[in-house]
Each structure stands twice: as C-alpha cells, then as structure tokens.
N, CA, C and O atoms as a MOPAC input file, in Angstrom:
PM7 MOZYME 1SCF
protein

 N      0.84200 1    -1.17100 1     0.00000 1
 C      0.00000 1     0.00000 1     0.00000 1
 C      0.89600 1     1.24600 1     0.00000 1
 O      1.82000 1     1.52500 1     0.76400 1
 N      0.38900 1     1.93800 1    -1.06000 1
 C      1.91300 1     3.07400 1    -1.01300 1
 C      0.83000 1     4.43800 1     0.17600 1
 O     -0.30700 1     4.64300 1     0.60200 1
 N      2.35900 1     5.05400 1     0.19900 1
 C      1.79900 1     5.94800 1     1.33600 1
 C      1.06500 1     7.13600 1     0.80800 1
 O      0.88700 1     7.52200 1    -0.34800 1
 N      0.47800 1     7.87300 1     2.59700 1
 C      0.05200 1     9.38100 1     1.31400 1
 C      0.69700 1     9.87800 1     0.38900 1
 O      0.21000 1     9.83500 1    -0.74100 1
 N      2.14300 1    10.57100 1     0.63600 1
 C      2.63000 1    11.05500 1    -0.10300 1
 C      2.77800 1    10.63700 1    -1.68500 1
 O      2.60300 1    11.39200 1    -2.64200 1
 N      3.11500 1     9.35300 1    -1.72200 1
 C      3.09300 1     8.35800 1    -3.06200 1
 C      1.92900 1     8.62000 1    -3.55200 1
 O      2.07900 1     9.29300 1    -4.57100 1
 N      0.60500 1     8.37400 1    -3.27800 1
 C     -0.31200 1     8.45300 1    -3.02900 1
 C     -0.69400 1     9.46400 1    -3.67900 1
 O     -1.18200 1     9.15100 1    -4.76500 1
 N     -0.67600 1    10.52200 1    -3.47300 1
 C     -0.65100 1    11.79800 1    -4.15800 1
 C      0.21400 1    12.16900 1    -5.30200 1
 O     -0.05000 1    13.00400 1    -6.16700 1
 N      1.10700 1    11.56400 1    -5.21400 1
 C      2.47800 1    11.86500 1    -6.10100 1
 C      1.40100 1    11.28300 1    -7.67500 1
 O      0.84200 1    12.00600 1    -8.49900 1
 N      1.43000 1    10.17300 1    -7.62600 1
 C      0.41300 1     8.79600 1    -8.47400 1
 C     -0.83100 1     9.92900 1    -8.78500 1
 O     -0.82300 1    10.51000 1    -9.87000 1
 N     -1.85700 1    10.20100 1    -7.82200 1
 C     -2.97100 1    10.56200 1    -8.22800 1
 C     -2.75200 1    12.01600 1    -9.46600 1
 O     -3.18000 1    12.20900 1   -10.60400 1
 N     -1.88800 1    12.79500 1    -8.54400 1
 C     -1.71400 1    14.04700 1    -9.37300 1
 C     -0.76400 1    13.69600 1   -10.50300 1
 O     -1.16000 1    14.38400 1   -11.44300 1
 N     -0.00800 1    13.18300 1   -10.79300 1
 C      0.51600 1    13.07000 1   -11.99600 1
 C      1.76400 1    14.12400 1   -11.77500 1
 O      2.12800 1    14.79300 1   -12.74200 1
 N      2.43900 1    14.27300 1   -10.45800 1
 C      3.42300 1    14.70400 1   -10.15800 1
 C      4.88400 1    14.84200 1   -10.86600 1
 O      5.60100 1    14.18200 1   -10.11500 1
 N      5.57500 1    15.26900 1   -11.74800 1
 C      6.91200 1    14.80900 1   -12.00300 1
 C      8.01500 1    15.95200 1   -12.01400 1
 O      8.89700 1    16.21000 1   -12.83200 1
 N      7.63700 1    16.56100 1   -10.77500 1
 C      9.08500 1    17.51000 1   -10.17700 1
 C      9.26400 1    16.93200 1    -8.62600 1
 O      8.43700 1    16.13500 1    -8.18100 1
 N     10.38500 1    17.37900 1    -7.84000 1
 C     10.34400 1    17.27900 1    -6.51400 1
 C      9.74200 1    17.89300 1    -5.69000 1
 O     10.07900 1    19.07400 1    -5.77900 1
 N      8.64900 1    17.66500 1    -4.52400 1
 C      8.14700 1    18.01300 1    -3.79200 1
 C      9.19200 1    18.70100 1    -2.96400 1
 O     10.03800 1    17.96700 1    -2.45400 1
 N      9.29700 1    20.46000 1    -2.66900 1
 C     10.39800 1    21.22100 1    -1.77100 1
 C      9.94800 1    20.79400 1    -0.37200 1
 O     10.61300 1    20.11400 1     0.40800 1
 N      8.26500 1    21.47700 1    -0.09000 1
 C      7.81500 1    21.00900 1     1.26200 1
 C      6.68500 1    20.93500 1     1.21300 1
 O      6.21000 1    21.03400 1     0.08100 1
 N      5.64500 1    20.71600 1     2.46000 1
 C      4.78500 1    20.68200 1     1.94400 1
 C      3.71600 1    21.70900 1     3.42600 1
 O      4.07000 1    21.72700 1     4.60500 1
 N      2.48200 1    22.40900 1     2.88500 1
 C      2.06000 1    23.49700 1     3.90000 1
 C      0.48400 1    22.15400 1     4.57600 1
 O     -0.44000 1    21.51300 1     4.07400 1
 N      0.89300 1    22.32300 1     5.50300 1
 C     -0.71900 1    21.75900 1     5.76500 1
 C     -1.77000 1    22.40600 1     7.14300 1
 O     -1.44100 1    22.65500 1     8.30200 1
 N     -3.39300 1    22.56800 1     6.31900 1
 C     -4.16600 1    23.34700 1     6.43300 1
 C     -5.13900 1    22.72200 1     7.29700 1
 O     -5.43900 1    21.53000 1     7.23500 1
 N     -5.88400 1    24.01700 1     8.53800 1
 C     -6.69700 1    22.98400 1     8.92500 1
 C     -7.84500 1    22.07900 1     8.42100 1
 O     -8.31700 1    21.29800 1     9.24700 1
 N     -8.24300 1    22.08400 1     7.44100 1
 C     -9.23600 1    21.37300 1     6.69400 1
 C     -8.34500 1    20.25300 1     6.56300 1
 O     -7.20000 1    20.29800 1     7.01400 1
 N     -8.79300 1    19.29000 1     5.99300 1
 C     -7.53000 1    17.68200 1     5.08600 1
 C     -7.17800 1    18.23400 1     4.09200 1
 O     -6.85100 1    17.31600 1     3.34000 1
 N     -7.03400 1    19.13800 1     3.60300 1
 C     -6.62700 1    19.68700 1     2.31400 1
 C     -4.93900 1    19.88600 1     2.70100 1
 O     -4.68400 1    20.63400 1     3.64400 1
 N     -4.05400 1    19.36600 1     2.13400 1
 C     -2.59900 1    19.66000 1     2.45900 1
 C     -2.27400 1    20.42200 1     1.22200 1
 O     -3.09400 1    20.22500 1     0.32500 1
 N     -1.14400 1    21.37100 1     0.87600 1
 C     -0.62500 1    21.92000 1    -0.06600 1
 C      0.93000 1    21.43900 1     0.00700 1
 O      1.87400 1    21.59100 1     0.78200 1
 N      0.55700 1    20.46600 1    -1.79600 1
 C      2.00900 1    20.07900 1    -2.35900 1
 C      3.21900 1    21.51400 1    -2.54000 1
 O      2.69100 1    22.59400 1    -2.80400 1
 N      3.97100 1    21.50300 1    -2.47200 1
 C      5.36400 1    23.00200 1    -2.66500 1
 C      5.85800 1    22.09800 1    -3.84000 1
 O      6.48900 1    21.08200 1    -3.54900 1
 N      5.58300 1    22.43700 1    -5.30000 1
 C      6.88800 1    21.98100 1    -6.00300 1
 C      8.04500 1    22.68900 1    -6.45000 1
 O      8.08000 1    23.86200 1    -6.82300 1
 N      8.75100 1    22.08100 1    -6.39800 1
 C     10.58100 1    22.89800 1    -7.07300 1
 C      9.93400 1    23.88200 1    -8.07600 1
 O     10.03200 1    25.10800 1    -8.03500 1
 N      9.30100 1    23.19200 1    -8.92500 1
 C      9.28100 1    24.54500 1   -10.12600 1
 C      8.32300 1    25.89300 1    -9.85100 1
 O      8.00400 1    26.86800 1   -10.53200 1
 N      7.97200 1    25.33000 1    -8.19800 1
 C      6.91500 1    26.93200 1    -7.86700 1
 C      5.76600 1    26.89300 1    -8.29200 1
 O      5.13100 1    27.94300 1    -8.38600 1
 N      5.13600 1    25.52000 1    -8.70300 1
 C      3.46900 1    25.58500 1    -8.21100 1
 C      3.22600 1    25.09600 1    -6.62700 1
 O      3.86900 1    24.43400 1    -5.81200 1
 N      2.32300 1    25.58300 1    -6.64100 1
 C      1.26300 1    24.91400 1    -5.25900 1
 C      0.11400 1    24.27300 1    -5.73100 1
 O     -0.67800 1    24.82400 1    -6.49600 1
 N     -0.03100 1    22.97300 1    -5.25100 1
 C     -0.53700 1    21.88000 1    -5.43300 1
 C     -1.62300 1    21.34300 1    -4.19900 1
 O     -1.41000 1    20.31500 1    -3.55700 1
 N     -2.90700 1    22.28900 1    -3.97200 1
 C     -3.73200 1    21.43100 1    -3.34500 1
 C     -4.40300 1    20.35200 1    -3.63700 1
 O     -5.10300 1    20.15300 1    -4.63000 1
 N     -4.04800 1    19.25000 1    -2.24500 1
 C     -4.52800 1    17.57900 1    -2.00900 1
 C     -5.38400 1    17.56300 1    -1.67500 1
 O     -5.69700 1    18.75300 1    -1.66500 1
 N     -6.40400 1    16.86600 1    -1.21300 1
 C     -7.24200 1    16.58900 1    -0.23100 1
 C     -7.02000 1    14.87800 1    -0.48300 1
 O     -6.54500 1    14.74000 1    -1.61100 1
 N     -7.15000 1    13.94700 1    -0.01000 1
 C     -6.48300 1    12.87900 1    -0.40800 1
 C     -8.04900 1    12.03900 1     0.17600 1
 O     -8.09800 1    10.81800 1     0.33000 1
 N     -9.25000 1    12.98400 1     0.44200 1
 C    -10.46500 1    11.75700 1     0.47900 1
 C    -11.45400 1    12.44200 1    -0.83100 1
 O    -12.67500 1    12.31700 1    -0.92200 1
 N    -10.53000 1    13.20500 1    -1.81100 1
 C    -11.12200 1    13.47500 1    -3.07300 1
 C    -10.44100 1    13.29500 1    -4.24400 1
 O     -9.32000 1    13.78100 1    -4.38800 1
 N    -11.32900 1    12.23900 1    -5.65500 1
 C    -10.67400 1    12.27600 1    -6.14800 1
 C     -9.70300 1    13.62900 1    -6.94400 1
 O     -9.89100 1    14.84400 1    -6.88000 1
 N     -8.76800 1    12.94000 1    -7.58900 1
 C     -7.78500 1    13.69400 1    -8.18800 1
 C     -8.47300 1    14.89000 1    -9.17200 1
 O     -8.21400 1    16.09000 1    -9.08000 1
 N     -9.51800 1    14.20000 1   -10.24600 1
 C    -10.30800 1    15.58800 1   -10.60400 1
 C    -10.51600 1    16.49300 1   -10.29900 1
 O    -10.28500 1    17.45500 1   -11.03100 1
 N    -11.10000 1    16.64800 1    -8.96700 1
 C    -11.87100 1    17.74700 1    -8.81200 1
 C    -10.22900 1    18.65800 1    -7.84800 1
 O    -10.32400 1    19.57900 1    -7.03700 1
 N     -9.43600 1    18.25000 1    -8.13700 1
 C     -8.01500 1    19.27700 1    -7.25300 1
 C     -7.31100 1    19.76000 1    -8.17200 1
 O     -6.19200 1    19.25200 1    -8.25500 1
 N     -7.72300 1    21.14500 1    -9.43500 1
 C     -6.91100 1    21.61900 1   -10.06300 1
 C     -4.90200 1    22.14200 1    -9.68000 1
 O     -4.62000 1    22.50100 1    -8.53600 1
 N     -4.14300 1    22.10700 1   -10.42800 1
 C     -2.93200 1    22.65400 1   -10.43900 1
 C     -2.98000 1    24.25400 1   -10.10000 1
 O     -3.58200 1    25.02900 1   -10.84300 1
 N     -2.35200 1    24.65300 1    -9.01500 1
 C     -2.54400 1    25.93000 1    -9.35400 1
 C     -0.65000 1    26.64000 1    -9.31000 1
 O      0.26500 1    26.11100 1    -8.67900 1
 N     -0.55900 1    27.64800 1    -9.98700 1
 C      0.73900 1    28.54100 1   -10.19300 1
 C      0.49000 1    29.28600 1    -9.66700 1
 O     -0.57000 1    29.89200 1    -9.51200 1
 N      1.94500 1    29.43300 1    -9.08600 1
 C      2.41600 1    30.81600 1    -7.15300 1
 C      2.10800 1    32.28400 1    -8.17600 1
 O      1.97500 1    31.67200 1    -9.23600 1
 N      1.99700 1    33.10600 1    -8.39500 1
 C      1.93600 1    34.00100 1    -9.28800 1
 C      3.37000 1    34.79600 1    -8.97800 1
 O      3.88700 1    35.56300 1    -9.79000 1
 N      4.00600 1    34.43800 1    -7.47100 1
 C      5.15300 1    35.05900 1    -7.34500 1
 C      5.71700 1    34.58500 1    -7.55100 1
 O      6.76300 1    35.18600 1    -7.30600 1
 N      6.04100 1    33.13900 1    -8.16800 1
 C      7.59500 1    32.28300 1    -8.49100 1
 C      7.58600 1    32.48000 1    -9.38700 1
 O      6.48000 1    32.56400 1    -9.92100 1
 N      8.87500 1    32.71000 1   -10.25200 1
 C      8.96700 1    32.55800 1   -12.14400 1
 C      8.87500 1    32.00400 1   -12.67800 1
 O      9.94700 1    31.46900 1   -12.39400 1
 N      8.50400 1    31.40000 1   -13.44400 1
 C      7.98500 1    30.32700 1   -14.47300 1
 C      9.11000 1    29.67800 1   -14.98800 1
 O      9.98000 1    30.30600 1   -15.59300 1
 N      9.18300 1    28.08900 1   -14.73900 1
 C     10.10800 1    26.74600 1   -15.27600 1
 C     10.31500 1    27.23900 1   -16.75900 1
 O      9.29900 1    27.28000 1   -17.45300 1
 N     11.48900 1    27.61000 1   -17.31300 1
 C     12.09600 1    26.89300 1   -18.14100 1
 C     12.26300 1    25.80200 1   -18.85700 1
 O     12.84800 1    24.79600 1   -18.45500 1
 N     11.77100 1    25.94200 1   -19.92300 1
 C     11.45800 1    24.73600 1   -20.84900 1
 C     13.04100 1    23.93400 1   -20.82900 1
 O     14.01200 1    24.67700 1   -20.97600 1
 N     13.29100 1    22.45800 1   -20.65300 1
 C     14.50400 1    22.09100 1   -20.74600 1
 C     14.89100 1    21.92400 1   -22.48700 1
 O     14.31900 1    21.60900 1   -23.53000 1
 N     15.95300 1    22.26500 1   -22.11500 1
 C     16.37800 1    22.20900 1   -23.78200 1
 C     17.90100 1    21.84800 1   -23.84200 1
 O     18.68600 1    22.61200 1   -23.28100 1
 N     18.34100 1    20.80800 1   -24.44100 1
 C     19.53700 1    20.26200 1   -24.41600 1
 C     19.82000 1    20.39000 1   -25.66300 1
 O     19.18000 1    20.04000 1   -26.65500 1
 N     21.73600 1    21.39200 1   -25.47200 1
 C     22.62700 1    21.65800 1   -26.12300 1
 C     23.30000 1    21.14600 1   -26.98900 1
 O     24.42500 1    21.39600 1   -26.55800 1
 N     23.44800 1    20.59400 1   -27.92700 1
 C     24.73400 1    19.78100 1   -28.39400 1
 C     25.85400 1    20.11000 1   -27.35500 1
 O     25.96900 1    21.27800 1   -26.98400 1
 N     26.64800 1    19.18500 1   -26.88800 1
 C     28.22800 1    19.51100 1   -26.50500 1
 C     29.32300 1    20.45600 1   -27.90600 1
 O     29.24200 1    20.67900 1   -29.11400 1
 N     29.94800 1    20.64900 1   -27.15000 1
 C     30.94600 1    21.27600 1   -27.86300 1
 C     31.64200 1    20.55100 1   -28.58400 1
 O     32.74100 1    20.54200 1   -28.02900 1
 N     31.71200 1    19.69000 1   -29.83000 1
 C     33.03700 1    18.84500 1   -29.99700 1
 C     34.32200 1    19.47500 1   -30.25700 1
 O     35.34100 1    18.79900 1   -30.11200 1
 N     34.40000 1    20.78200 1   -30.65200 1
 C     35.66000 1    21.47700 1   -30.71400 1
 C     36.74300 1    21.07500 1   -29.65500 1
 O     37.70800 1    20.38900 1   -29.99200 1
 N     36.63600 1    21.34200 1   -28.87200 1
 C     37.16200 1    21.21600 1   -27.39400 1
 C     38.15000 1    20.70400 1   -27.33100 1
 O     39.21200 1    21.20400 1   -26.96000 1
 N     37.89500 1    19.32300 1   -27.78400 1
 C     38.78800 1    18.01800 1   -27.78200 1
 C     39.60800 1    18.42700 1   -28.79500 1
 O     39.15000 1    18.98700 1   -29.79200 1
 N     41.21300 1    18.12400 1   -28.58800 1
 C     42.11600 1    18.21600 1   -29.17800 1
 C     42.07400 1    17.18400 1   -30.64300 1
 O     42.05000 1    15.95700 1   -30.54000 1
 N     42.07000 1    17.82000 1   -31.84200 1
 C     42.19500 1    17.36700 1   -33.02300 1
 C     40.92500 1    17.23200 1   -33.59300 1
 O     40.90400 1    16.61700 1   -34.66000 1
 N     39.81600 1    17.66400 1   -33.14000 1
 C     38.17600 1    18.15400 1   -33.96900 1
 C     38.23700 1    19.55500 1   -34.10600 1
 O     38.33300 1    20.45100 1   -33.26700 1
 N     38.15900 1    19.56200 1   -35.36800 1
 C     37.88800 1    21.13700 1   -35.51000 1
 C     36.34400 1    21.02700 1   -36.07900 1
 O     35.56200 1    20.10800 1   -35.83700 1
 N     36.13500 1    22.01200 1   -36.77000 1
 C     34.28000 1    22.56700 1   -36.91400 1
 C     34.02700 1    20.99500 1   -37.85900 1
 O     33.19100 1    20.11600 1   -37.65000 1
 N     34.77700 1    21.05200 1   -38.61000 1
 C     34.52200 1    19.60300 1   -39.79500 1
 C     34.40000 1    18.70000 1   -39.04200 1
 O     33.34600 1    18.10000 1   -39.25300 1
 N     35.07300 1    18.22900 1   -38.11100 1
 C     34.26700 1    17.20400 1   -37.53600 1
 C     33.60300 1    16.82000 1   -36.54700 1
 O     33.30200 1    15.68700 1   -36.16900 1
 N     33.30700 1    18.18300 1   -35.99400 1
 C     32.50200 1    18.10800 1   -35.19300 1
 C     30.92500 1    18.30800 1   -35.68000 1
 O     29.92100 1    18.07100 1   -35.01000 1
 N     30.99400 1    18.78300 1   -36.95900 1
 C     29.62000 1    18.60700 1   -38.31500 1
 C     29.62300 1    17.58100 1   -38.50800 1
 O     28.46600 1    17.16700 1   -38.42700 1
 N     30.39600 1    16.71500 1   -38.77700 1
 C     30.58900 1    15.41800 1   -39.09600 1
 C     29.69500 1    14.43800 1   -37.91200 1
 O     28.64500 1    13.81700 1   -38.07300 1
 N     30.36700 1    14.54500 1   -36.96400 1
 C     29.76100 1    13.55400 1   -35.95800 1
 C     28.44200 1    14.13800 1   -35.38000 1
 O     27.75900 1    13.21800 1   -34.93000 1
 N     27.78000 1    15.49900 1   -35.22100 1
 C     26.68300 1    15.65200 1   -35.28300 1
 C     26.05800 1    15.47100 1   -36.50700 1
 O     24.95900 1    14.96500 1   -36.28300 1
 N     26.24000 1    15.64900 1   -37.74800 1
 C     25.34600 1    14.48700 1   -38.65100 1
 C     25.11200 1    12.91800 1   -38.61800 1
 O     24.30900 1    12.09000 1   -39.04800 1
 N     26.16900 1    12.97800 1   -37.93100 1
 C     25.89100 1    11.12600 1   -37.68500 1
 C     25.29800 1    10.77500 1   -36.55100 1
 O     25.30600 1     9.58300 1   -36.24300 1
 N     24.72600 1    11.64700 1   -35.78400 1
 C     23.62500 1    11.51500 1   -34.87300 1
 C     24.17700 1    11.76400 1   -33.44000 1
 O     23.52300 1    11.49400 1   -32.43200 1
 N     25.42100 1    12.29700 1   -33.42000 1
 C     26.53700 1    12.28300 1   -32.03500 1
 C     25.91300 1    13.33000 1   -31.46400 1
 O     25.38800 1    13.84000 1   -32.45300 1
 N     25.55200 1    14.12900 1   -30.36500 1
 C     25.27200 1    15.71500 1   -30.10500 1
 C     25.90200 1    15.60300 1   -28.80700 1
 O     26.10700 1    16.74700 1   -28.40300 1
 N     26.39200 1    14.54600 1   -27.77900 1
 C     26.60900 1    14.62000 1   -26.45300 1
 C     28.28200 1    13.85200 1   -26.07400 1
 O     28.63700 1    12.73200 1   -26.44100 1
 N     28.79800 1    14.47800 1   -25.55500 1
 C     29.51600 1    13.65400 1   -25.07400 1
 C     29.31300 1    12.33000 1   -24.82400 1
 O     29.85300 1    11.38600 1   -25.39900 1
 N     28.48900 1    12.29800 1   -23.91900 1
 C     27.77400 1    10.61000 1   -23.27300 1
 C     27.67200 1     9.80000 1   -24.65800 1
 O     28.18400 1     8.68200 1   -24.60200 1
 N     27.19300 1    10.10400 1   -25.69400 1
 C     26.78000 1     9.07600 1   -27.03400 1
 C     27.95200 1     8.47300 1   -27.25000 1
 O     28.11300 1     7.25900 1   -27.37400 1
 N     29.19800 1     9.73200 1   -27.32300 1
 C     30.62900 1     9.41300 1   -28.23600 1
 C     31.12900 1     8.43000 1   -26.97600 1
 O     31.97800 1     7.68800 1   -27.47000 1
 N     30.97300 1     8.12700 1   -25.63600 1
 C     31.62300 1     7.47700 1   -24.49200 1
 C     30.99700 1     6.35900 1   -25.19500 1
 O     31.71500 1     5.43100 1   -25.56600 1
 N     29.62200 1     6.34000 1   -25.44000 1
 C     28.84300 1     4.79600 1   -25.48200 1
 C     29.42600 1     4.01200 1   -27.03400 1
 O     29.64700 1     2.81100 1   -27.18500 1
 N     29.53800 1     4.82000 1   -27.79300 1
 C     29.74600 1     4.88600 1   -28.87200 1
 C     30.49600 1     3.71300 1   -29.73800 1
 O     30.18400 1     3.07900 1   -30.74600 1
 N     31.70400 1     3.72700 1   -28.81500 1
 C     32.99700 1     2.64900 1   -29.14700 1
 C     33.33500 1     2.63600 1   -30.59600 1
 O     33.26300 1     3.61000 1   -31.34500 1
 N     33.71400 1     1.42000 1   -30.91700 1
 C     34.64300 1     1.44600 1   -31.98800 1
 C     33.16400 1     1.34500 1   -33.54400 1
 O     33.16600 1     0.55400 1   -34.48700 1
 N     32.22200 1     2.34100 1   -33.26700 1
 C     31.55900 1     2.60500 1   -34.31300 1
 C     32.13300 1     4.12100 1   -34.85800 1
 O     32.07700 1     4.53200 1   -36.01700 1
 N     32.60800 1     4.70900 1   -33.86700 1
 C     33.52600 1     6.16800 1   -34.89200 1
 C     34.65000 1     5.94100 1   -35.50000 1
 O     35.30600 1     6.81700 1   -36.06300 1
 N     35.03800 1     4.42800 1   -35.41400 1
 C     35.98100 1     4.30100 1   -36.14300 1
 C     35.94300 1     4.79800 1   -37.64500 1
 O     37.02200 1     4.96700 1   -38.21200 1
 N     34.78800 1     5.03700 1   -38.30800 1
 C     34.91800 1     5.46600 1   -39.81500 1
 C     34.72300 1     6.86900 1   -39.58600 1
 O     35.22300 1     7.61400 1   -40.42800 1
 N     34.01400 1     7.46500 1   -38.49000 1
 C     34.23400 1     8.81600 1   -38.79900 1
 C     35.35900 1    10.03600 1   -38.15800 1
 O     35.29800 1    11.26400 1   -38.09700 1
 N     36.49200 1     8.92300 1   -37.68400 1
 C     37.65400 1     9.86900 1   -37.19500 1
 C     38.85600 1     9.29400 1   -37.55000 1
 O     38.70100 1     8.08700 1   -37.73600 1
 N     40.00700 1     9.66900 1   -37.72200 1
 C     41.11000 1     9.27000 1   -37.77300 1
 C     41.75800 1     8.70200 1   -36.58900 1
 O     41.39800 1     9.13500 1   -35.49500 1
 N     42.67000 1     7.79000 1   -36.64500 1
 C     43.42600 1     7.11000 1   -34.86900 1
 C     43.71400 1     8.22300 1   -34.24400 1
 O     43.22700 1     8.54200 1   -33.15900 1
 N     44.36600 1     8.75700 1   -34.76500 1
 C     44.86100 1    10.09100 1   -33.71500 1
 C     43.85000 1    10.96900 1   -33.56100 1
 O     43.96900 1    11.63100 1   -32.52900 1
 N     42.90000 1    11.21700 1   -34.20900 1
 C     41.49200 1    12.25900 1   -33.66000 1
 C     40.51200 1    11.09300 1   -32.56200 1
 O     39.91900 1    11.52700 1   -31.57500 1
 N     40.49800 1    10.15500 1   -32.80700 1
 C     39.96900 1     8.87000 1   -32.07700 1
 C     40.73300 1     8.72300 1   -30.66400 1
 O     40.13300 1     8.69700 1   -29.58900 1
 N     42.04200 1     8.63600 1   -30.79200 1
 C     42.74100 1     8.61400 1   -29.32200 1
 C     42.38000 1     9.63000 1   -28.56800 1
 O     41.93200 1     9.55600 1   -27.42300 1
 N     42.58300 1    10.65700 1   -29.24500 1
 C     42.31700 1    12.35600 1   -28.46900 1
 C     41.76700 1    12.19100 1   -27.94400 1
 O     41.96800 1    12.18700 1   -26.72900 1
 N     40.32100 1    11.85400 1   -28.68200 1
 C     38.69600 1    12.00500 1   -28.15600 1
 C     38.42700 1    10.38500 1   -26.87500 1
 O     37.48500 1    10.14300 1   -26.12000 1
 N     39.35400 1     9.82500 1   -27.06700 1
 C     38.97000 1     8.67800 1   -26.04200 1
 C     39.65200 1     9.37600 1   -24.61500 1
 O     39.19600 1     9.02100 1   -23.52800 1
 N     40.63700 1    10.26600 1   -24.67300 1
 C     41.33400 1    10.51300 1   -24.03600 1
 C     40.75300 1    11.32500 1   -22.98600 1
 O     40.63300 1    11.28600 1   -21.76100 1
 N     40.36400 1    12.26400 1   -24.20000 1
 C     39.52800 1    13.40100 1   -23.52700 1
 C     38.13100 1    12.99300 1   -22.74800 1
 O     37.46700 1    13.76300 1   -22.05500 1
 N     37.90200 1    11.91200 1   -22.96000 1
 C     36.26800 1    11.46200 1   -22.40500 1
 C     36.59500 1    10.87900 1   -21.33700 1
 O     35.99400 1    11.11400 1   -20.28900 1
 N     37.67700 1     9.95400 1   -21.41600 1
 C     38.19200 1     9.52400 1   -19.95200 1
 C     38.60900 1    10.50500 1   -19.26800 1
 O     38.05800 1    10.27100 1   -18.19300 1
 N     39.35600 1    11.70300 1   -19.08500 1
 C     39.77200 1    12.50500 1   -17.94400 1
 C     39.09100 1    13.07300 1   -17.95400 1
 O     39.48800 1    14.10000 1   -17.40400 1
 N     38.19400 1    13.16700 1   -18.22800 1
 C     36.67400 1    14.39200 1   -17.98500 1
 C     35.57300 1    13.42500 1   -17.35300 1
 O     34.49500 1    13.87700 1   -16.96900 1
 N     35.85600 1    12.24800 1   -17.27600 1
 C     34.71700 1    11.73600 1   -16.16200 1
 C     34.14400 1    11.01800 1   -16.97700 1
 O     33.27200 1    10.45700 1   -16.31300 1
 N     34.06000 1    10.59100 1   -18.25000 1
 C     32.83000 1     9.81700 1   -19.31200 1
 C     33.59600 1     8.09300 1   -18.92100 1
 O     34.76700 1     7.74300 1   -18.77200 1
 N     32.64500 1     7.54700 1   -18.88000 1
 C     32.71500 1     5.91100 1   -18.95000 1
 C     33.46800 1     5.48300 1   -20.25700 1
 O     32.99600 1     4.51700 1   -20.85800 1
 N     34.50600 1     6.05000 1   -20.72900 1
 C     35.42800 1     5.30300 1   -21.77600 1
 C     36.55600 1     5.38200 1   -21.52900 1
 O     36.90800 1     6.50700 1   -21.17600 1
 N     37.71800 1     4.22900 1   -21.58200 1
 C     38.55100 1     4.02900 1   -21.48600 1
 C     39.77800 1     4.29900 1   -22.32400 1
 O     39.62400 1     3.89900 1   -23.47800 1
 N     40.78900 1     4.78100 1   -22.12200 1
 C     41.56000 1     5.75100 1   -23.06300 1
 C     41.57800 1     4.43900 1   -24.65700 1
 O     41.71800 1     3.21700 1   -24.69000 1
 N     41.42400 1     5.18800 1   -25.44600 1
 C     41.72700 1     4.23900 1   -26.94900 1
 C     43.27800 1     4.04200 1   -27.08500 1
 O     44.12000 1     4.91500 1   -26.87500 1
 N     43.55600 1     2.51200 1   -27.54300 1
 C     44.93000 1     2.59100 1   -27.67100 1
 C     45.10600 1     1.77400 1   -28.83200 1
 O     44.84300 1     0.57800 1   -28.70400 1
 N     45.49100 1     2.18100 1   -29.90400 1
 C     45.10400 1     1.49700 1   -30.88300 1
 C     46.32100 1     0.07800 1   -31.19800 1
 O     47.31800 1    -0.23200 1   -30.54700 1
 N     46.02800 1    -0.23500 1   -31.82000 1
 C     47.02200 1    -1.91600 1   -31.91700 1
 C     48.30800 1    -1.60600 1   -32.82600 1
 O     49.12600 1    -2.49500 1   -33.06200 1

C-alpha cells in the first residue's frame, strides 16, 4: 500500500520534486513543487476535482532544452568534424563514451585517441583508446 505522499504523487501526476509541503486545517494539504506551483490535495477526493494551481510570485520553469556539446574542445576536432559527428547523430559527449569502436569510420586514430582521451579525464565511462 503506497503511502500518502506516493499516493498523491500517483494521483496528481506529479513529475518535479516536492520542496515542502504546507498543511491546512481542513484535510486539504498543499504540495510546494521545485518549479513553484502549489498543489492542493485533499487525499479523500478524487484527483479531478483538485486543479494545479501557479504561485503568481515564483517565475515560471524553463522549458529544458539540451545543447549539443561542444566537440571542438577536444584536441584534433575542428568545426569539420565536429559537423561530421553531429550528422551522424553524435550531439553529447555521453553518445561518443557509449559509442565505441563505431567512430571508427568517422575519425582518424589520432582524432579517435584524443577524443577517447579526452572522455576519460573528464569523467565519461570510456577508457583511453589505444590502438594496436
């Protein structure tokens, strides 16, 4: 049996972190979310009838929007191939870590070592390339 909180999390269709939460003397509790709505519960009504409501004083969430990485960076990509490997579907660091020996056609050994190099001392799950 999940708890209130779960409970609520499930009914409302929750998917930020709860900061805190205000509770009123009625059963009506008020959810606090990170992105600055307030979220009245009552948890012996269904979920319908408990609209979303927005703080009018918090600023409004930011749509997330993810960057391509930089491939420049890395020693021996210049703009060409860093066009290169974002046409081939690369945009993140993390892809080129997962990646392995499928960039083998789109880099040279020595632009390939760099870039293994560079992903390992920067924290990415790949292991320096060492070629045979």
């Amino acid at each position: 049996m999940p708890s209130l909180l779960e409970r609520a999390v499930l009914e409302l269709g929750i998917n930020v972190p709860i900061s805190h939460i205000l509770y009123t003397p009625s059963t009506v509790v008020i959810l606090c979310l990170a992105d600055g709505r307030k979220v009245p519960w009552d948890p012996a009504q269904a979920p319908a009838e408990m609209p979303m409501e927005t703080d009018p004083s918090m600023p409004a969430a930011d749509p997330v929007t993810t960057q391509p990485d930089d491939f420049t960076t890395v020693p021996g990509i210049g703009p060409a191939g860093a066009t290169a490997l974002q046409e081939a579907g690369y945009t993140t660091f993390e892809q080129l870590a997962a990646a392995g020996d499928t960039l083998k056609p789109l880099l040279n050994t020595y632009t390939l070592t760099k870039l293994r190099d560079y992903l390992y001392t920067h924290g990415y799950d790949a292991p320096p390339h060492r070629p045979n």
